[in-house]
N, C-alpha and C positions, 0 to 999 in steps of 0.2 A: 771497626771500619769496613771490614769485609764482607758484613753482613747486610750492607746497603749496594752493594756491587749488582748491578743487573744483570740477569743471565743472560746470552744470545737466544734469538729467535730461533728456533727448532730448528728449519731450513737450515741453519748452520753450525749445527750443533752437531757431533759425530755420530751420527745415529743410525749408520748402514754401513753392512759389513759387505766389503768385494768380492768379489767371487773370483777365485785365483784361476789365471790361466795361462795357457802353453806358452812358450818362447815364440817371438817371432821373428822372422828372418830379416834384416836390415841391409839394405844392400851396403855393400862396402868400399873402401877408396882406397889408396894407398899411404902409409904411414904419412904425418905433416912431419917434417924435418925438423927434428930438432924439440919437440913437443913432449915427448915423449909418453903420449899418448896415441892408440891406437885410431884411425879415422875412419867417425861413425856417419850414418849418415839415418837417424831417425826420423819415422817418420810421421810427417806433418799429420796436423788435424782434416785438412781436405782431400786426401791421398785415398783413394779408392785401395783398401786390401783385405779381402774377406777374412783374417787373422788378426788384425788390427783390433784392440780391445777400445774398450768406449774410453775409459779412464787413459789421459797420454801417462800417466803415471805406472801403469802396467804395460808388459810382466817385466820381471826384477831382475831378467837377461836378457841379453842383446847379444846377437850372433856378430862378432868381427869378423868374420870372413865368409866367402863365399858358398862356400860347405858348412850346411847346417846341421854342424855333429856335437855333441857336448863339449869334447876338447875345444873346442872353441869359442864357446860360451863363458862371457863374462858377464861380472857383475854390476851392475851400474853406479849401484852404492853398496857398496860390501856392508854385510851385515845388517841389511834392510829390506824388508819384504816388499815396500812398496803398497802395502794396505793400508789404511785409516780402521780400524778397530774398532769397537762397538764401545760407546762408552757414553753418561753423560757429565763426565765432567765440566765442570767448570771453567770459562774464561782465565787464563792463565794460573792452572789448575789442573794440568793436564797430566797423565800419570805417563811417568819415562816410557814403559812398552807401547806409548802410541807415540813416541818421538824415535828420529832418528840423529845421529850427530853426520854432520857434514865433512867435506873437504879438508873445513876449518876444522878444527876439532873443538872451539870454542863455543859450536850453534849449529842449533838444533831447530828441526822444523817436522812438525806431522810427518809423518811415514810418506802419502802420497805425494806432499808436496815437495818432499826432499829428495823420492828419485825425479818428479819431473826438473827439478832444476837441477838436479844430476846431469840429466841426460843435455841439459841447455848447455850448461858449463862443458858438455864433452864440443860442444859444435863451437862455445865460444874459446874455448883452449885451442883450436882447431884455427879457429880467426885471427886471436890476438898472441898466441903464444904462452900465455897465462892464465890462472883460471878466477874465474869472478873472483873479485874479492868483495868482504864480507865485513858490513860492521853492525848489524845487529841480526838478531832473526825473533825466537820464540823466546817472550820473556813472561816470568812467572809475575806473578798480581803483585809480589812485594818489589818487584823490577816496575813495575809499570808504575806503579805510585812513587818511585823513586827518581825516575824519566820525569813524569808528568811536575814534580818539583822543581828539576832541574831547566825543565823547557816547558814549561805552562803554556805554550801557544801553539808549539809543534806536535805535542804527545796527544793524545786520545786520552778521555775520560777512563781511568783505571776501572775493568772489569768489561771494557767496549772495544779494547786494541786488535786487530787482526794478527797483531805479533802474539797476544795471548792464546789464541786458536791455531798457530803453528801455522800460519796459511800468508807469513810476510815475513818480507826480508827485507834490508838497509843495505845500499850496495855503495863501493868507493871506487879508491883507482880512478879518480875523472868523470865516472859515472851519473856522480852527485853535482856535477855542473850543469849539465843536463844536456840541449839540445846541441849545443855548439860540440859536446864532447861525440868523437866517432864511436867508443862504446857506446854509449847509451843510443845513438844512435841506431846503433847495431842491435843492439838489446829490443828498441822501439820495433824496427822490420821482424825482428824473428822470435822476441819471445812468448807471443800469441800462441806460437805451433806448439808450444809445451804449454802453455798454459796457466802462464804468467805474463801479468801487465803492469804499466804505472798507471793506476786507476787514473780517471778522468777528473775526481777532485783534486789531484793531487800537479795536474798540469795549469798553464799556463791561463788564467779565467777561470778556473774548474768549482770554482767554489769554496776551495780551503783552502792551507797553508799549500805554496807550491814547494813539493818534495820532489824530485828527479829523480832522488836517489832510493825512495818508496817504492818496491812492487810487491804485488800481491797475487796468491796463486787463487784467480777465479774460479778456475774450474773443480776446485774442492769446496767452493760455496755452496 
């Protein structure tokens, strides 16, 4: 069955290695109460900072305070570089050193695209007091034809999912309601700045099944 699976288009296939760079300075805020997370405030995609790396998914620390000395320096997603790795694997075929595991500990998403939604989840634990929740992300070819049984109208043709290229996520908590809900609302205003959207088929007219709870990280396409 596997052997009829189409590959993706090169353009999205992982096949450029980042080039790793310095820490950059983030300005800082003062703790949210009660969050227990420290309050970041990264920076946007339009933000003029001669440090500021092309990829929002880089570098793989962020300064929490004001003094940008290493004791200060955290990690966004512990134990994750933040890179996409050279590789031609396969559509939900991805080999674990170009995955990272999340928040969740049950899902996994590409390297780049699991710290830029790192770095989302720090500004929406900041918002909402919680952090995204999560119900699906990176699933392997025998998950995708397993989906695609189960929900034939919602899932993507096995070997074509963006959940197999580690570059999508399934989000809950209300999220999956859609517009009327204020996260996803919230989600809609700010998660451009990282790097992540609910693509335009997936809204309201858009052409496909309407998902709410769909986003996908663009800017590793």
């Amino acid at each position: 069955m596997a052997d009829s699976v189409p590959v993706k288009a090169q353009v999205n296939q992982i096949s450029s290695t980042v080039t790793a760079v310095s820490a950059v300075s983030f300005p800082a805020r003062a703790d949210a109460a009660g969050v227990g997370v420290m309050a970041l405030s990264v920076v946007p995609a339009d933000t003029t900072v001669a440090d500021t790396p092309d990829l929002l998914a880089a570098p793989k620390t962020i300064i929490v305070s004001g003094t940008a000395s290493r004791s200060n320096e955290r990690s966004v997603l512990p134990g994750c570089s933040g890179v996409a790795t050279t590789t031609t694997a396969s559509n939900g075929q991805l080999p674990d050193s170009s995955l990272c595991t999340l928040w969740d500990s049950d899902h996994r998403l590409r390297a780049d695209a699991a710290v830029a939604l790192a770095k989302l989840n720090i500004a929406y634990k900041q918002e909402f007091g919680t952090d995204i929740c999560l119900t699906d992300s990176y699933r392997t070819l025998a998950e995708q034809y397993s989906v695609k049984a189960r929900k034939p109208t919602l899932a993507a043709t096995p070997g074509t999912s963006e959940h197999g290229w580690g570059l999508a996520a399934d989000l809950g908590c209300g999220v999956e309601t859609g517009t009327s809900n204020a996260k996803f609302q919230w989600l809609a205003d700010n998660a451009g700045a990282y790097g992540w959207e609910n693509p335009d088929w997936a809204k309201v007219g858009g052409g496909g099944p309407y998902e709410p709870w769909h986003w996908e990280y663009t800017a590793g396409e």
